[in-house]
C-alpha positions in Angstrom: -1.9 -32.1 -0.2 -3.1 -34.9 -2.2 -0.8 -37.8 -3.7 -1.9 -36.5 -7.5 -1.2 -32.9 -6.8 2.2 -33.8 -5.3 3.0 -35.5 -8.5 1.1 -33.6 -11.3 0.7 -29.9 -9.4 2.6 -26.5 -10.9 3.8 -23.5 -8.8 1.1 -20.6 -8.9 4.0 -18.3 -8.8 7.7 -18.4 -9.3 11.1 -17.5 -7.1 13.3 -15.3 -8.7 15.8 -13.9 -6.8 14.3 -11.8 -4.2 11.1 -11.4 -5.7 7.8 -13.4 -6.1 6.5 -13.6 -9.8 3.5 -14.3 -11.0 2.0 -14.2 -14.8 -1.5 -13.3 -15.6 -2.5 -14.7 -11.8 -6.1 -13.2 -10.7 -5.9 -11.7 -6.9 -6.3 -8.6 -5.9 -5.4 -7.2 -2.3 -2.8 -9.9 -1.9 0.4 -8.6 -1.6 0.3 -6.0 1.3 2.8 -3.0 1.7 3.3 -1.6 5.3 3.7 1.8 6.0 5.8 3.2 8.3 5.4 3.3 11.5 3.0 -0.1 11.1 0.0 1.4 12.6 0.1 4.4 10.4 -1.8 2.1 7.5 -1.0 -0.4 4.5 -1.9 -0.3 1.0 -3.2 -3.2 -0.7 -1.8 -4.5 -4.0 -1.7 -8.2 -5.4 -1.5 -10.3 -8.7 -3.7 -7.3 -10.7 -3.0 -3.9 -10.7 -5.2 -1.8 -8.7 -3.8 0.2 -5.4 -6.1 0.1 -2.5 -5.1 2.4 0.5 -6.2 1.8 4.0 -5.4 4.1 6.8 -8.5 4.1 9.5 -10.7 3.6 6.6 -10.7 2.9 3.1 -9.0 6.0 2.5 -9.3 5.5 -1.9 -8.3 3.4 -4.9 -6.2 3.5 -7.5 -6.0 2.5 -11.1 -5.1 3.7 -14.5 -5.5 2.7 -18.6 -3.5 3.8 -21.5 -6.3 4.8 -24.6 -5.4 4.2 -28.0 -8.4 5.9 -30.2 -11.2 5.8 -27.9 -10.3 2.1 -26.9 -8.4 1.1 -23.3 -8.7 -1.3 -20.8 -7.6 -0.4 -17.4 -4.5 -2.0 -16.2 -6.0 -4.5 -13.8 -8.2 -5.9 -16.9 -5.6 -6.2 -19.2 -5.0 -10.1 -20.8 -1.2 -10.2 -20.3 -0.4 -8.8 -16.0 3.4 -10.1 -14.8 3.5 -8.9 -11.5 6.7 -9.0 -8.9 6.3 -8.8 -5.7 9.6 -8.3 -2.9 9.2 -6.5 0.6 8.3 -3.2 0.6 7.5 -3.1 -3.4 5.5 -4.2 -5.7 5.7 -3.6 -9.7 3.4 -4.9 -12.6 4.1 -5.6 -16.3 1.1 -5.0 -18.7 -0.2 -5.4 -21.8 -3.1 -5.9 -24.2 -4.2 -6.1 -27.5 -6.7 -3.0 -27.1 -3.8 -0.9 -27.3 -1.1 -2.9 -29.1 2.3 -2.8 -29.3 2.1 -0.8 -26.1 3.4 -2.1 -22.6 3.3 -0.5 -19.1 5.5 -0.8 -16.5 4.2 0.3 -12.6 5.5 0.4 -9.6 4.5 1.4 -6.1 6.1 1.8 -2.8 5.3 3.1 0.8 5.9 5.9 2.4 7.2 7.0 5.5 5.7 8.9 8.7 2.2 8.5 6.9 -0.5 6.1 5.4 0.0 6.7 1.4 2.4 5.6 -1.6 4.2 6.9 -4.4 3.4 5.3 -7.9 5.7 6.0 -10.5 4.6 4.3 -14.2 6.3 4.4 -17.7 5.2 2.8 -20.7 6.5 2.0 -24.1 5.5 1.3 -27.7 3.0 4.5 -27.3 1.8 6.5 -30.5 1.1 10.0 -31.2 -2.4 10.8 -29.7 -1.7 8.1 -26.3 -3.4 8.9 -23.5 -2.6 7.7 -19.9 -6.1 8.1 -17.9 -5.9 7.2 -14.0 -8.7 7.2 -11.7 -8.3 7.8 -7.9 -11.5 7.6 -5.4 -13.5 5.7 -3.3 -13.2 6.8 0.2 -15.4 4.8 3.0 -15.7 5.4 6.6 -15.0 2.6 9.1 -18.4 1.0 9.7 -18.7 0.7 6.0 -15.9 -1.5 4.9 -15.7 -5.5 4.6 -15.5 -7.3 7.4 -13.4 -10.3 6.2 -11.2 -10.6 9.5 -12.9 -11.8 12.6 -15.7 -9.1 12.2 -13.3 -6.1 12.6 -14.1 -2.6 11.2 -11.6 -0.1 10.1 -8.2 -1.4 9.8 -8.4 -4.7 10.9 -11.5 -5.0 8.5 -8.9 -5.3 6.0 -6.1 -7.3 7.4 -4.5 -8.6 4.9 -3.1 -12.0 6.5 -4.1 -14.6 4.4 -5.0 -18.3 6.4 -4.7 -20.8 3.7 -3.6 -24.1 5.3 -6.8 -25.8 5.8 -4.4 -27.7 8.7 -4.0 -24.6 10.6 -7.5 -23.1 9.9 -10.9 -25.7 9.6 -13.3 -23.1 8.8 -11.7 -22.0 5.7 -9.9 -18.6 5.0 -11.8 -15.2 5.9 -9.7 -13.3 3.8 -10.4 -14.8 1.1 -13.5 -12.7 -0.3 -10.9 -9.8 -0.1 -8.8 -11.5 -3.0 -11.9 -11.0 -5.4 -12.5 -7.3 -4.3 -11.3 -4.9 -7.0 -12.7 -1.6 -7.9 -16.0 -0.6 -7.3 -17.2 2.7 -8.7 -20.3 3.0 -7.0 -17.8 3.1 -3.2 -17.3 6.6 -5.0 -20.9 7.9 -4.6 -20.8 10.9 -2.8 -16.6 11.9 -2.4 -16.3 15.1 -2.8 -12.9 16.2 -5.6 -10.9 19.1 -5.0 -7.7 20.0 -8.0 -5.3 22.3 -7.5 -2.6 22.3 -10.4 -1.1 18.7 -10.5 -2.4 18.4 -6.8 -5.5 16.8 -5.6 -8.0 16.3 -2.3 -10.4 13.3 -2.6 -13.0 13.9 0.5 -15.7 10.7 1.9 -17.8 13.6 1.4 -18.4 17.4 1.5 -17.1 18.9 4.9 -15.6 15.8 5.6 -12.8 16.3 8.0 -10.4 14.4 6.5 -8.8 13.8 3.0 -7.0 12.1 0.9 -4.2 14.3 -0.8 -1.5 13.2 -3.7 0.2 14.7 -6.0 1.1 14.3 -9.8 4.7 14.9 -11.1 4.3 14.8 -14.5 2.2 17.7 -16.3 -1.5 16.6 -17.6 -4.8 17.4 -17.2 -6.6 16.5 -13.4 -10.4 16.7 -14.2 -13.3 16.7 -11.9 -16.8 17.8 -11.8 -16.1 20.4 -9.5 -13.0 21.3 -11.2 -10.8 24.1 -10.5 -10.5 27.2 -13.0 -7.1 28.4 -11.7 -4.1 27.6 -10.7 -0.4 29.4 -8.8 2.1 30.4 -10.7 4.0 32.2 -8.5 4.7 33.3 -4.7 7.0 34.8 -2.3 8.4 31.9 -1.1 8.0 28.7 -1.0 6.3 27.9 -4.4 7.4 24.4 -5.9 7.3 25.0 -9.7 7.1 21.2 -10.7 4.1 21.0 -8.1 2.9 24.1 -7.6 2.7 23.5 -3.9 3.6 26.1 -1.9 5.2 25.3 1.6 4.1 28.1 4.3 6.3 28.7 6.9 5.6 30.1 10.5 6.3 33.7 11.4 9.8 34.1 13.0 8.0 36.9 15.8 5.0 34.9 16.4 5.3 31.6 15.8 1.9 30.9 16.3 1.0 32.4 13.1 1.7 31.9 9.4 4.5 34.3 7.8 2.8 36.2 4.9 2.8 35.4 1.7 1.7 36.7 -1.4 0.6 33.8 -4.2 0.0 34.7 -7.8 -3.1 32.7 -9.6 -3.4 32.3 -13.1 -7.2 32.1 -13.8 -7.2 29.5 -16.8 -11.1 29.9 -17.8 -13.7 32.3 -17.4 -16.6 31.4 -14.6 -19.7 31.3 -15.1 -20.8 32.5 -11.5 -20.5 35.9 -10.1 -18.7 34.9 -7.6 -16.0 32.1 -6.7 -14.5 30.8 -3.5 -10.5 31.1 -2.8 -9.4 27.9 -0.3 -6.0 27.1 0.9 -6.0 23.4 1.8 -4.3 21.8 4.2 -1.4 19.7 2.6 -1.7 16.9 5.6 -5.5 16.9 5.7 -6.8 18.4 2.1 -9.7 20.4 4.7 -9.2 24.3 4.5 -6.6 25.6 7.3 -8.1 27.4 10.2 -8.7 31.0 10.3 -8.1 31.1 6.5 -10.3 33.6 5.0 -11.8 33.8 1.3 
């Protein structure tokens, strides 16, 4: 540190109790969140408001915008970010004058026993005719990630460690490049969408097999171009009404196979094919379960 930054210098970021603060500060991928157990994954937040998961690969990204009359920004692009940051958690304040008067609060956690999060938001100072639009996507296979760690693919690719004491490290920080690395639409070339309900399966690509899966708890509207025309209403067991999820169980005299079931579907528009496809997806894996027939 020089002698004039010693004297004249100011905090980046401020101490209050248990939690870092930081006011309209420009990083992304900075504050990491570690899932349990460690090597499961992490998810990537930081000083803007974008969620980037990583499990083996860039497994998607999220972010979100509140449209007043045609006009939005999304969160991470907003002019007035506070973000808090503590172990395990990270939350954002956010505002702008495209949608004024309005302010969103967000906040995301790990989870346990997988790579994923849970995000919950609520906003105020919303008007008749809001909309909250969130956009979730992005999936890349190992060998196609940054490699801003040492040359690593996959997870260490994204090792979120930052090296900033010039002291400790002469060649400068590697990381560094991942601090300017928000979201990048064109990553999301080729995923393949799959909607169920409020539940969705984001896949690197058609067949691919493995997925993302989430779910939304709040009722809406989950679009995509290959978007679902029905949805369960009802079952013999096991149907989650606020999800419509549906949790199978195995059959008590073979427990090698799924107990039957019989699930209702309400078809919500009429198709324009012949024919359509039934799938039961996995909710671990979003891929359709094995042996299921449609």
């Amino acid at each position: 540190m020089t002698a004039d930054y010693l004297k004249n210098g100011a905090l980046r970021y401020a101490a209050e109790g248990r939690e870092i603060v930081g006011c309209n500060r420009s990083c992304f991928n900075n504050r990491p969140l570690y899932c349990q157990p460690h090597d499961t994954g992490f998810v990537l937040t930081g000083d803007r408001p974008l969620v980037r998961l990583i499990g083996g690969f860039q497994a998607g990204v999220w972010t979100g915008a509140i449209v007043r009359d045609g006009a939005g920004k999304w969160f991470h692009e907003c002019a007035e970010v506070e973000s808090r940051y503590r172990c395990g958690r990270m939350a954002w304040r956010v505002s702008d004058p495209a949608v004024p008067g309005s302010e969103a609060e967000i906040e995301v956690v790990p989870l346990n026993g997988a790579a994923g999060f849970a995000l919950r938001l609520r906003a105020k100072g919303l008007r008749a005719g809001d909309k909250l639009i969130w956009s979730f996507g992005g999936l890349q296979p190992q060998d196609a990630g940054p490699r801003y760690y040492w040359g690593s693919t996959g997870r260490g690719a994204w090792y979120p460690v930052m090296w900033g004491n010039p002291n400790i490290r002469k060649t400068g920080d590697p990381c560094k490049p991942l601090t300017r690395l928000g979201f990048i639409p064109a990553v999301c070339a080729g995923n393949e969408v799959r909607i169920d309900g409020q539940s969705f399966a984001v896949l690197m690509h058609s067949g691919a097999p493995q997925a993302t899966v989430g779910t939304v708890d709040h009722a809406g509207s989950l679009r995509a171009k290959g978007k679902a025309i029905s949805r369960a209403v009802s079952a013999s067991y096991g149907f989650e009404e606020s999800t419509r999820d549906i949790a199978m169980c195995r059959d008590e005299t073979d427990p090698k196979k799924v107990a039957a079931n019989t699930v209702t579907l309400m078809v919500m528009e009429e198709p324009d094919q012949k024919t359509v496809g039934l799938y039961l997806l996995d909710a671990t894996t979003g891929g359709n379960c094995p042996g299921w027939r449609r």
